[in-house]
Each structure stands twice: as structure tokens, then as C-alpha cells.
N, C-alpha and C positions, 0 to 999 in steps of 0.2 A: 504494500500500500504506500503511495506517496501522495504526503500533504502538499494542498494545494497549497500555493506563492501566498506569501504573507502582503496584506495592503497594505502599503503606504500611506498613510494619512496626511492630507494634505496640507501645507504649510499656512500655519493664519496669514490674510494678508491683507487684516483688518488696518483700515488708515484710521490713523489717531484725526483724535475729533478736536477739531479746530477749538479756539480759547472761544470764548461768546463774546458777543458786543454786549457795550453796557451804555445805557442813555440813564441820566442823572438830571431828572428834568425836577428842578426848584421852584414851585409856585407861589410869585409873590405874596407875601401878605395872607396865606389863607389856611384858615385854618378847621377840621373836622367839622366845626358847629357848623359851616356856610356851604357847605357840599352838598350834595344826595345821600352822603354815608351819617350825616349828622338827622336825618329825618324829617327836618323843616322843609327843606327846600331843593327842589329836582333840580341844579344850576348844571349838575357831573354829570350829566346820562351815559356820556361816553366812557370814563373813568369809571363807572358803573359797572357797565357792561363788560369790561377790561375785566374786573374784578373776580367776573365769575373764574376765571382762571389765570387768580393772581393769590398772593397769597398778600393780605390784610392787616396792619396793625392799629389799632385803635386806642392804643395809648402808648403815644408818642410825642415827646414832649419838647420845645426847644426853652433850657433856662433862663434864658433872656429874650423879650422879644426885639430884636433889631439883627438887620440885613446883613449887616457887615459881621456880626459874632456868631449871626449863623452861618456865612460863606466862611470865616475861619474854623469851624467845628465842626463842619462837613468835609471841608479841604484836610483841614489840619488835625483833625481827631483831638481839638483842644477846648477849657472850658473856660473863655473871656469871662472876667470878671462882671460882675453884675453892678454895670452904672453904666451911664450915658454916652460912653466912649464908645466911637467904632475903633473897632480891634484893626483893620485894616489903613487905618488911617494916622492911629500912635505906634504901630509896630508892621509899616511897611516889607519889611525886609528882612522879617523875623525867620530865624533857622530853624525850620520842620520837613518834616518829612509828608510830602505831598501825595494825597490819591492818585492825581493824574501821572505825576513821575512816577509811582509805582508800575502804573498800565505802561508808559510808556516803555520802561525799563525790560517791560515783558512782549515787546515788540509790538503796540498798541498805536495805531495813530489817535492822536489825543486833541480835542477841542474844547474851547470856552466859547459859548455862545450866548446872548443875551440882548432883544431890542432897545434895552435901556443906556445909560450913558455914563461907562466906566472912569470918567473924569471924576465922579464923585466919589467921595470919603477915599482916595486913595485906591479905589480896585485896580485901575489902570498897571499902577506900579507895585501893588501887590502882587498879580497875577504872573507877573513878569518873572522868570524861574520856575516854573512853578509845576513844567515838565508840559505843557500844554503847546502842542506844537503850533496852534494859533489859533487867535485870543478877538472875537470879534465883538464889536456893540455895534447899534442902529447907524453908526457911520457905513458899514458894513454888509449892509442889507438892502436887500434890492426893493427899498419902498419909496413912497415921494417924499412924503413931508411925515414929518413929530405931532402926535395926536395931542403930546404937552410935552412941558418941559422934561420929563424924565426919557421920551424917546419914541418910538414909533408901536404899531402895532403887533401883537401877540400872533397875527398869522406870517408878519413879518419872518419873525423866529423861526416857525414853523415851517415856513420855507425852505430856511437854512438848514434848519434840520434834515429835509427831504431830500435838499443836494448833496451834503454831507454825508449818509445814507449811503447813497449810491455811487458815492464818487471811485471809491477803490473795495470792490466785493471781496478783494480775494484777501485784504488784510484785517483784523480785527479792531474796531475799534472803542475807544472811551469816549463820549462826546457829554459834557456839563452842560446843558440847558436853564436857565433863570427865564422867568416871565417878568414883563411890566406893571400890563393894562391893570391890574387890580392893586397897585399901588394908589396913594391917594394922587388925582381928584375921580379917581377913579373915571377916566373920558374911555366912550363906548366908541367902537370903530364906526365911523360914518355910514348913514343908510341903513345899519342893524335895526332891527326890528326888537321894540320895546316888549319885556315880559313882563306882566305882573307876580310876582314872587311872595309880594309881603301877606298881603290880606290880613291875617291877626294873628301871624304865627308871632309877631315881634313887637311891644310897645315901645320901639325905640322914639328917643326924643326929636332923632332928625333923620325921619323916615326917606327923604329926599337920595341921601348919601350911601344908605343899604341897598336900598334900590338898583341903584345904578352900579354900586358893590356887584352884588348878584348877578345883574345882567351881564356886566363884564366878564364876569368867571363863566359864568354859563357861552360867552363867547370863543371866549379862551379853550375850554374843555370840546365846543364844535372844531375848531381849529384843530385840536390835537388828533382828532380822529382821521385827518390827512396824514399825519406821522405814524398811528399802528397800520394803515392802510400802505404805506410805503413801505413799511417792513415786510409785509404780506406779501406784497408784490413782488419786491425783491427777494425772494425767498429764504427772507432771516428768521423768519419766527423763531424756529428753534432754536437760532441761535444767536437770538437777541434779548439781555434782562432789560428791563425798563424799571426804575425805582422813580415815581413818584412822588414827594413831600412838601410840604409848605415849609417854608421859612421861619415861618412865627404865627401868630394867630394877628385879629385883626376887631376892635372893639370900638361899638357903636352908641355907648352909653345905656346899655341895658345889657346883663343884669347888674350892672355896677357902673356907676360914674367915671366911666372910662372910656377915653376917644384913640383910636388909630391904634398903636401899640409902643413898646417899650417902656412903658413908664409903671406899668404893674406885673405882677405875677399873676393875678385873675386867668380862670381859664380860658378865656377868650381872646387874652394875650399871648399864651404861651401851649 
């Protein structure tokens, strides 16, 4: 009797799975209460919808509310003191160790985007080192004119995002995303169509300002739905995280005698 030839088993020749992209999109000013996820107010449908196959934190806290010490604590994994300083503006050129040098370090093309206007509090020259292979505000972006002084519009960005996206498939990238439009004076993009929000979910004392709050975000989150629609298309889903968060929260005078943020720890602030 002779055994048959022994098989061979065939050599893996399983391709290692590329690193993921990671889009780090910061939403001005907003916070859990003024979303869909907060219950009052359907502003997120899209962030909503995202949700179902996302994974969720709902207590999530920034210690301070202000822009600039939450862009060093998201960058910088650090915890600026609690007063009225931005951290980017008395410590320009401080020695840490950066998220985006991390990604880039790991062969990552890396961006800072934002329609706003990095001339303030120092971002400009903060950002600078900071591993971010480039670094754009609303000078940057392909829109006409500044809705206000802080910069252009929220699909502005979104834009940027879409081209940045697509620009190089084959490398993985980090991309920091910041919003504007829901900074104060809170200005809606031209031609938007007005939602009623409030009805009597809020007895705020200047309903005028929530309002158009609301609207704005609820603009902002139509917008975004051009950026997971781009990832889809370009075939990243799987292999693209997207994180989500707000900066700080944002206060209307109710339920506490507090306007905009930074100046309290209320939940509404932070």
C-alpha cells in the first residue's frame, strides 16, 4: 500500500490591513443638551442617524469651557488651568507631544482645518509644529465672503473636508476638523430656511439667540452629511473613524444665569 502525497497547505497571503483614517471633527460651542441626543431638540438628524452604528458617550465633559483649552487638551492631552486664559495664547510654543505628530510619525498625512480665523488667541502660531502637515482657516477655502467676523461658512469646511478625503486614497490619513457657525452671533448661512425649535421646550430669557443657536447647528449637522456621504463613496467606510465632540457647552440663561460659556462650570457650560 502506498500513501497518497501529502498536501501542501497553502501559504497565507493575507495583506495586512491598512492603519484607518481618522477625522477629528470639533463642534463649536455645543454641547449634549442642544443636539437630538439631548431630547429637546431634533437640530442632529444626521449625527443621529450616524449613531446607530457608532458607539456613544454621554458623559463627556470639557473642565473648562473655552476654545482655546479645549484645542490644547484634545491636541495636547493636557489640563489648562481653570481661569480666563487661553492656553494657546500665554503658552504659544509650549513642549508636548502632539496627536497629529503622533499620526504623522506613523506615516499619516495630517491636516488642521477650520472656517474660522486662526489669527485669534494665538492658534495660528500654536499650531505651527505641531506635526500637521497643513494648517488651513477660511482664508483657505473656497467660499466668497465671512458670514461674521469669526469667518465663513460651516459647509465651507465641509468642503475641504470632501477634497481632503479624496485627495491621496492610497495613504492614510488624520484630518482635525473645528466648526464656526455656532459660535456667537450665531449668523445662519444665507437663504436657509428658518426652523422653529423652541416652542416651550426652553424658558430662556432671550429666546431670539437659541433660536438661531439651533438653527445653525441643525445647518451644520445637514452639511456634515456631505462628508459621511464622501467617505461612502470613496470607499473608506471601513476604514475610516470619525470622533465627533463639542468643544464646551454653550449657555442661554436658563437653567442658570449664564450666557455663552467659560465663565461657569454649570452643565451647560461644560
Amino acid at each position: 500500500h502506498i500513501a497518497p502525497p501529502r498536501r501542501r497547505r497553502a501559504a497565507a497571503t493575507r495583506q495586512p490591513r491598512r492603519p484607518p483614517n481618522v477625522i477629528l471633527l470639533v463642534l463649536e460651542s455645543v454641547a449634549l443638551r442642544w443636539t437630538t441626543f439631548g431630547g429637546r431638540y431634533d437640530t442632529t438628524p444626521t449625527l443621529k442617524a450616524e449613531a446607530a452604528q457608532a458607539t456613544v458617550f454621554d458623559n463627556l465633559y470639557a473642565h473648562v469651557g473655552r476654545s482655546s483649552n479645549s484645542l490644547a487638551a484634545i491636541l495636547l492631552s493636557v489640563y489648562p488651568r481653570l481661569d480666563f486664559r487661553d492656553f494657546t495664547e500665554a503658552y504659544p510654543r509650549v513642549q508636548r507631544t502632539s496627536l497629529a505628530a503622533v499620526f504623522r510619525d506613523r506615516g499619516y498625512r495630517t491636516a488642521f482645518l477650520t472656517p474660522s480665523d486662526l489669527s485669534w488667541a494665538g492658534w495660528e502660531v500654536f499650531l505651527q509644529s505641531r506635526g500637521f502637515d497643513e494648517v488651513r482657516d477660511y482664508r483657505g477655502m473656497a467660499c466668497s465672503e465671512q458670514i461674521s467676523s469669526w469667518g465663513v461658512e460651516d459647509r465651507c469646511l465641509v468642503d475641504a473636508l470632501v477634497e481632503y478625503i479624496g485627495r491621496d486614497p492610497d495613504t492614510p490619513f488624520f484630518a482635525m476638523a473645528w466648526t464656526q457657525q455656532t459660535h456667537h452671533p450665531y449668523e445662519p448661512s444665507p437663504g436657509a430656511p428658518v426652523v422653529e425649535f423652541l416652542h416651550d421646550h426652553e424658558p430662556v430669557p432671550d429666546d431670539y439667540d437659541l433660536e438661531r443657536y439651533l438653527n445653525v447647528l441643525h445647518g451644520t449637522d445637514q452639511a456634515l452629511a456631505r462628508m459621511f456621504a464622501a467617505i461612502r463613496a470613496a470607499g473608506l467606510a471601513d476604514d475610516t473613524i470619525v470622533v465627533v465632540v463639542g468643544d464646551h457647552g454653550q449657555a442661554f440663561g436658563y437653567p442658570h444665569d449664564s450666557y455663552l460659556q467659560g465663565r461657569t462650570a454649570y452643565e451647560e457650560d461644560v
